[in-house]
Steps between C-alpha positions, in 0.01 A plus 500: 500500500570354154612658204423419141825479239489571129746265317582605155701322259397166631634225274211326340608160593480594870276316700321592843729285713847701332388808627398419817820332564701782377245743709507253796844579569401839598158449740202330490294468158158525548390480115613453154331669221671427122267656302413389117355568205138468483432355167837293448569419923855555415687696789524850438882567659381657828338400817419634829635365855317584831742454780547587851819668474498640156756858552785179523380300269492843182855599672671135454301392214523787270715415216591142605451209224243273469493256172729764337390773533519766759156603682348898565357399847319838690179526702185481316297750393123534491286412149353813394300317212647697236351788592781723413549373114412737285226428233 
């Protein structure tokens, strides 16, 4: 079974192939998601990582350095659609 990764405090110069060579060291990497701005397609600083053996990859990869600065890797949570912001 897979599990999806939340990467925080992506550099924004990272590209697809740096993180799934710094993920790869730690399982298989099914997927790559950097996500980016809508209007400007400029990378937002986060993306999400599906992998097959993500508890190893958020234990090892927590707090190690990528372009600089250090990542918040943990396991993905569901989109509730803003549902909980208050109006």
């Amino acid at each position: 079974m897979s599990t999806k990764l939340y990467v925080g405090n992506l550099p924004f110069t990272a590209t697809e192939d740096e993180v799934k060579g710094l993920f790869g060291q730690y399982g298989e990497v099914l997927s790559v998601n950097i996500i980016k701005d809508r209007i400007t397609g400029k990378p937002r600083g986060f993306c999400f990582v599906e992998m097959e053996n993500g508890a190893d990859a958020i234990a090892k990869s927590n707090g190690s350095e990528l372009g600089g600065r250090n990542l918040r890797v943990n396991e993905a949570r569901e989109r509730n659609d803003g549902q909980d912001r208050p109006r």
